[in-house]
C-alpha positions as CSV (number, residue, x, y, z in Angstrom):
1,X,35.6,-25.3,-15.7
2,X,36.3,-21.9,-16.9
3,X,39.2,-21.3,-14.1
4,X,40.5,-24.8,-15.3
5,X,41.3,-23.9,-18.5
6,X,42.6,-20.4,-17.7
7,X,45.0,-21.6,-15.1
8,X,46.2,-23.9,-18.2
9,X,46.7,-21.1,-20.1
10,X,48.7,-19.3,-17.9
11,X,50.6,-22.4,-17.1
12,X,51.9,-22.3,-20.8
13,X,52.3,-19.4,-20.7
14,X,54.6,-19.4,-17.8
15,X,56.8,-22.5,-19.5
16,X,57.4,-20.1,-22.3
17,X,58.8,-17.7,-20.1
18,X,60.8,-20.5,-19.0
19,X,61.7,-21.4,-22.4
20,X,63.2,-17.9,-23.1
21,X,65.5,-18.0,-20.5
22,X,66.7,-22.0,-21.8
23,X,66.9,-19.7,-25.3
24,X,69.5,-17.8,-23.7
25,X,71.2,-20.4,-22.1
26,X,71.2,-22.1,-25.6
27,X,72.5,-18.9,-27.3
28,X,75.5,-18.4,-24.5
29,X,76.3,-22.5,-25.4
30,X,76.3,-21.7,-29.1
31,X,78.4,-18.7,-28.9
32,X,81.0,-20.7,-27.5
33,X,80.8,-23.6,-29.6
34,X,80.3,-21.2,-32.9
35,X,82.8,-18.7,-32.0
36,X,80.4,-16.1,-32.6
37,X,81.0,-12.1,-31.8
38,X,79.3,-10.2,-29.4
39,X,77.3,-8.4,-32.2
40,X,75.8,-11.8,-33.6
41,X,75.0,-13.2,-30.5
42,X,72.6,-10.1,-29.8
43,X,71.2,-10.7,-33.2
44,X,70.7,-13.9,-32.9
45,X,69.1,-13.4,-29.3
46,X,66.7,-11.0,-31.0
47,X,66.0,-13.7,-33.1
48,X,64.8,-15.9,-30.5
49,X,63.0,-13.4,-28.7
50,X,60.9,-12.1,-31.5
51,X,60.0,-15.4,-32.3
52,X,59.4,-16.4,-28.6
53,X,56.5,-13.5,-28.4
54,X,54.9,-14.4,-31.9
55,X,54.4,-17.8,-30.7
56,X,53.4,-16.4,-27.0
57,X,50.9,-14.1,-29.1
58,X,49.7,-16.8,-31.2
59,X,49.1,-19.6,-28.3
60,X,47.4,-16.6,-26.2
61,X,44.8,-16.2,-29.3
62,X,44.6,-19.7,-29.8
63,X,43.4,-20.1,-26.1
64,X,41.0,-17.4,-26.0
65,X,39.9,-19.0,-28.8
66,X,39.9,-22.6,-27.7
67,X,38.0,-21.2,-24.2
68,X,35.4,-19.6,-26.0
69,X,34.4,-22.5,-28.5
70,X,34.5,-25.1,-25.0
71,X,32.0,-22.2,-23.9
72,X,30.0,-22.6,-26.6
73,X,29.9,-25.7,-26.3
74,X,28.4,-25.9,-22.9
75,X,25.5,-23.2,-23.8
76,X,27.7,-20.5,-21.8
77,X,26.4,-16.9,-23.7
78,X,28.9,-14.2,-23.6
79,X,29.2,-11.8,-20.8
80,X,28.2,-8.5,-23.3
81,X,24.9,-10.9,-24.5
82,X,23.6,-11.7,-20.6
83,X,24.1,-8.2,-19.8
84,X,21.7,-7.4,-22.2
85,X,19.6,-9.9,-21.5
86,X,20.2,-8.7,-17.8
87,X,18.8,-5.2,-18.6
88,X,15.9,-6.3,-21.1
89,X,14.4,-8.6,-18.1
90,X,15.1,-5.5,-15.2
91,X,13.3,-3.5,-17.8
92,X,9.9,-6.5,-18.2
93,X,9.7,-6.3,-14.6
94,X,9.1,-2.9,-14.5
95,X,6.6,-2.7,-16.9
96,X,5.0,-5.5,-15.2
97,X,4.6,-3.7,-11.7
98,X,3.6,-0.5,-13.4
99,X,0.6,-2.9,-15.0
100,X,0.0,-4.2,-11.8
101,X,-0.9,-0.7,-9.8
């Protein structure tokens, strides 16, 4: 389930990386049509790219976000919390065998 989801993510992650390079083809179309200068088409590329990563950045967080709740959902505990767990029962067992000498 887990892999499900990330391979989603990913997936939208790649169409924004296809996006971007539609946003160029846009901006190539509108310097045409707009008559714009060299210098104002770079800006206006910048533009588009800054605001290409902010949205990148903000579905990335959403995701993680999204994939932990659906976690939580189905009683999955974080990695850092069964680690713990992990050393706390490796730790019972050996004070069990030392009680049973």
């Amino acid at each position: 389930m887990l892999e499900f989801v990330e391979k989603t993510v990913l997936t939208s992650i790649g169409a924004l990386s296809l996006t971007s390079k539609k946003g160029e083809e846009l901006l190539k179309d509108l310097k045409e049509r707009l008559d714009l200068t060299e210098e104002e088409g770079k800006k206006l590329l910048s533009k588009m790219e800054e605001v290409a990563k902010e949205n990148q950045t903000r579905l990335e967080e959403l995701a993680r976000e999204e994939v932990a709740k659906a976690c939580q959902r189905m009683g999955m505990v974080p990695e850092a919390e069964f680690e713990k767990v992990k050393k706390k029962v490796a730790q019972l067992e050996k004070q069990m065998k030392s009680l049973e000498k």
